[in-house]
Structures are given as C-alpha cells and as structure tokens.
N, C-alpha and C positions, 0 to 999 in steps of 0.2 A: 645741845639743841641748836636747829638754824630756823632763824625767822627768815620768809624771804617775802619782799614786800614788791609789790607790782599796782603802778596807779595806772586805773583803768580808761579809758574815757570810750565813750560810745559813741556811735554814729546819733544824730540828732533825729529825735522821734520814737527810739526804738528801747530805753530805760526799760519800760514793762516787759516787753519780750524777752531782754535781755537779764531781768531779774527772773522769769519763769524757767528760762533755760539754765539759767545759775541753779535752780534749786534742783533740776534733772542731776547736772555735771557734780554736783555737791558732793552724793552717794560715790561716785567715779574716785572721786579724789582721795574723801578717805576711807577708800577699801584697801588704800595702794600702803603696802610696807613700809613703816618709817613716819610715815601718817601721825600729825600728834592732835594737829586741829586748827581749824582756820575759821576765819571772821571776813565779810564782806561789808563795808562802809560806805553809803551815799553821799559823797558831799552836799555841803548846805550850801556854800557860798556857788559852786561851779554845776553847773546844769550839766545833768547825765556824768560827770565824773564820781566814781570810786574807788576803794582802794583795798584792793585783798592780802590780808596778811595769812600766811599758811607757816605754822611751826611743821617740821621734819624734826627727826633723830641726826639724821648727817646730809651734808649738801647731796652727798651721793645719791642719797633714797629720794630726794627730788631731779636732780640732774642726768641721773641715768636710771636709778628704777622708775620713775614716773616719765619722766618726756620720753623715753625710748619705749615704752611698753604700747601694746595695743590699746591699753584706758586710756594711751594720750591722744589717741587718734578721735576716739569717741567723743575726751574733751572738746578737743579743737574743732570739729564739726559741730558740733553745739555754741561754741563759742566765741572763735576768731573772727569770723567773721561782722560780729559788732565792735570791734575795737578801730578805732581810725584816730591817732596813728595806733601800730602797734608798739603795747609796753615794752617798756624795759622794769626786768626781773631783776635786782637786787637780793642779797644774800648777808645775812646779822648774823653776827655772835652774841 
C-alpha cells in the first residue's frame, strides 16, 4: 500500500467552499481503481491549511490511473483552484 500525503492550504476566505467541494470530489476519488481510502484534516494552529492523506494499492493506481483519467479532470475543476500555492504530493511506504 501507498500513502500519499499532500498539505493543502487555501486561498484565505474560502475554507467552507472548499470543504463543500471536498465532499462532491470525495465520491470522484474513491471510485477510481486502487482506491483504499483517504482522510482530510483541518489544521488547528494554521488558518485554512489541511492535509489529505489518500492510501492507493500502488503508486501507479494514483499516478497514472487517477491523474491521467477523465475523474482527474472533474477533480481538478472542483478543486485546484482553492489551493495557493499549489501542493506538493508526496508518496509513503
């Protein structure tokens, strides 16, 4: 299994928005192959920062079954656009 961890931060203001489209893109994520299960975390100390950790089966079924498929397109419309800067995705054994 691959944990892969990405800390989020949001444009200032938009935390609620950004959680309500979290809970759309959710369904997106694990329908996709390889899919084991993931968690989203508010930080306490940092305003508007989170941190999503998503397990996969293999980096693969995140790196090219999910980012390359048409759900990633749907994510990222939903999504990218509250992140500033954007993340950086990390990958655990």
């Amino acid at each position: 299994m691959v944990l892969e961890l990405a800390i989020l931060n949001i444009k200032e203001g938009l935390s609620v928005e950004f959680e309500s489209s979290f809970e759309k893109a959710s369904s997106i994520i694990a329908s996709m192959k390889g899919y084991v299960s993931h968690e989203l975390k508010k930080c306490i100390e940092i305003k508007g920062q989170y941190v999503l950790l998503v397990n996969w089966e293999t980096l693969e079924d995140h790196e090219i079954g999910f980012r390359k498929s048409p759900e990633y397109q749907e994510w990222k419309s939903l999504l990218h656009h509250f992140y500033k800067p954007f993340p950086t995705v990390l990958h655990y054994s």
